[in-house]
N, C-alpha and C positions, 0 to 999 in steps of 0.2 A: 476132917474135911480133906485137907490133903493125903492123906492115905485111899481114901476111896478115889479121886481125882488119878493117884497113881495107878492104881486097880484097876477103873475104869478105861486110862490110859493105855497099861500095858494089854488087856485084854484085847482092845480092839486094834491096837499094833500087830499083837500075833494073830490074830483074825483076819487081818489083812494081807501079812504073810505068808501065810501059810495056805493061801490063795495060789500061790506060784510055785512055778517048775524050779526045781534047784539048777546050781549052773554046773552042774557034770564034777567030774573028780579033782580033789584040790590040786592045784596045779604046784610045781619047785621052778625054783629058780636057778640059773644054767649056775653052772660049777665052774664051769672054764673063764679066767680070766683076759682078758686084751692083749692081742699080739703086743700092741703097743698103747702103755699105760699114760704116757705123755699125750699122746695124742687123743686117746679116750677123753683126759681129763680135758684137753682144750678145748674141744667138741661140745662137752657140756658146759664149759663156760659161755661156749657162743650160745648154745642152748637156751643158759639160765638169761643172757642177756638179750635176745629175743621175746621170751617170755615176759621180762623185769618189762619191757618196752608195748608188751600188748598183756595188759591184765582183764580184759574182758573176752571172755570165750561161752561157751556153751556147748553141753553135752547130751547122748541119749544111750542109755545102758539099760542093763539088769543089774542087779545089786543082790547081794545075798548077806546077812548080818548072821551072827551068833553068839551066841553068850551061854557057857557054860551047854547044857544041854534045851537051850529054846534057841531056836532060828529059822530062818525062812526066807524067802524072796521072793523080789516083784520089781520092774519097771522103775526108772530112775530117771528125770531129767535135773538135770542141772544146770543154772545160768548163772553168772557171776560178772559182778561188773565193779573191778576196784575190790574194794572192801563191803560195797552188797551182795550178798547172793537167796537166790530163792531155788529152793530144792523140794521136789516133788515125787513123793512115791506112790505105787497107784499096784494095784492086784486087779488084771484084766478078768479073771475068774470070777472073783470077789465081788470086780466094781467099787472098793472101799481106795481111798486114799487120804494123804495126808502131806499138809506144805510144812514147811518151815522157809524163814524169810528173817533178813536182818542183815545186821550192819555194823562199822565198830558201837554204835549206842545202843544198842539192844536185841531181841529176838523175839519171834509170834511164833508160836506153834500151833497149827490149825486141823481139822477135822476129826480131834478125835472128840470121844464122850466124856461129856463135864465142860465142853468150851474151848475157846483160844486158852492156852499160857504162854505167860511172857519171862522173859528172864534176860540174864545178860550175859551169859556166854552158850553158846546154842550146846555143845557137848553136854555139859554139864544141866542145861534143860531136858534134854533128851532121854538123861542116865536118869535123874529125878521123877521123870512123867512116864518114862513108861521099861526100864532096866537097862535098855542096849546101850554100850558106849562106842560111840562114834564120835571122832576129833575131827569136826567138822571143818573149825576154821586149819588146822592143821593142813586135812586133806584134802583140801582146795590146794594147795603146793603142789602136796604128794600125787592128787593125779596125773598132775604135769611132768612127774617125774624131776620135783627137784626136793630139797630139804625145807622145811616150812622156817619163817625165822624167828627166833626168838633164843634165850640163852641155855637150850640142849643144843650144841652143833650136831648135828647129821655126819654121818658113818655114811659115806656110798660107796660101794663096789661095781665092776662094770662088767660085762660079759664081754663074750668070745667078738660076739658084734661092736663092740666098741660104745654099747649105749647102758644107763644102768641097770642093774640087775638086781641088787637087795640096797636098802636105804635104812640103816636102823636110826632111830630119834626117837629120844624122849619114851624109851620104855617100848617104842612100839618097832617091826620089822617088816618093814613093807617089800614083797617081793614082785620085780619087773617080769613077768614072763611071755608077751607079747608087746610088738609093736607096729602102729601106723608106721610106714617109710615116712621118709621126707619129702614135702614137695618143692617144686619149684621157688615158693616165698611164705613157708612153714618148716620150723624141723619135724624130725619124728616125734610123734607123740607116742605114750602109754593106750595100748588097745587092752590089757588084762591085768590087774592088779589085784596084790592079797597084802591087805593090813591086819597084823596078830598084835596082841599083847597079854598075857597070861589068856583066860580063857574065853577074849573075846574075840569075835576078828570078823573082816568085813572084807566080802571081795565084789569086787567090780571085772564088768565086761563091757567097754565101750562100745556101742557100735555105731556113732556117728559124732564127729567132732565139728563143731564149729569154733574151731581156733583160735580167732582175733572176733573184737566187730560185735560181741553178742547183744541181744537186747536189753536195755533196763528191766533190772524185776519188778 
């Protein structure tokens, strides 16, 4: 039963993807290091403590997954509040989409074929129900451009711009290659991001940020 559940699963995930435009050529991450490496790092201190200070944001992208030789993309929103987040994929082509929703007690995964499943770390639902792996609670940090916490410390390096530019944690190498400026009572945020780890990897293009403030999922 659960084999078919994953079949079913993974079928209608790559049918959904495979709906959408790719996001163009994999993107690197700058090479050049920080005039000044002091000041880099203080920078994202103020960063990370802005950040630590508003943990509910919201996002709207494209997303692109892969694993080994299946991948594809489609539309991505994402809301996070605390330790809820509800994340939403959708293939405009297609019309097919799919939530996922949870919190530290648990996780739903919704729209695919065979039902909701639930589980308790969404990643690791994700891998099970349908192959892709995505470190979801992870990558709710890493969009924001900081190290997720828990006991792999994070590796960041910073570019020429003094903001970061590759983030390695826990296996995986997350590279910075755009960014929002800062505004007046927001820092810069991550507008393009690419997380690899052996042969999977998953890249985002943000293109609308709501910062602080977001709605309850």
């Amino acid at each position: 039963m659960k084999s078919s559940l994953k079949t079913a699963a993974s079928l209608a995930l790559a049918m959904l993807l495979a709906g959408c435009t790719t996001l163009g050529p994999r993107p690197t991450a700058p090479a050049a290091g920080p005039a000044d490496p002091a000041a880099a790092a203080a920078n994202q201190a103020a960063r990370e403590r802005w950040l630590q200070a508003h943990p509910d944001w919201a996002l709207e992208g494209r997303v692109a997954i892969r694993r080994a030789d299946k991948g594809g993309s489609g539309r991505i929103d994402w809301r996070q509040r605390g330790a809820q987040f509800d994340v939403s994929l959708s293939a405009p082509v297609t019309r097919q989409s799919w939530r996922l929703t949870g919190d530290g007690q648990g996780v739903l995964l919704e729209g695919l074929d065979g039902g909701p499943l639930r589980g308790a770390d969404a990643g690791q639902l994700l891998l099970a129900a349908t192959g892709w792996e995505i470190p979801v609670q992870a990558l709710a940090y890493w969009i924001r451009g900081q190290a997720a916490p828990g006991p792999a410390p994070g590796d960041l390096q910073y570019g020429a711009d003094g903001l970061p530019a590759l983030l390695e944690q826990s296996g995986w190498r997350i590279a910075y290659t755009a960014w929002q400026p800062a505004g007046a009572d927001v820092p810069a945020l991550p507008s393009r991001i690419e997380a690899e780890r052996g042969d999977s990897r998953v890249r985002l293009i943000i293109d609308a940020w709501q910062p602080a403030g977001a709605a309850t999922p």
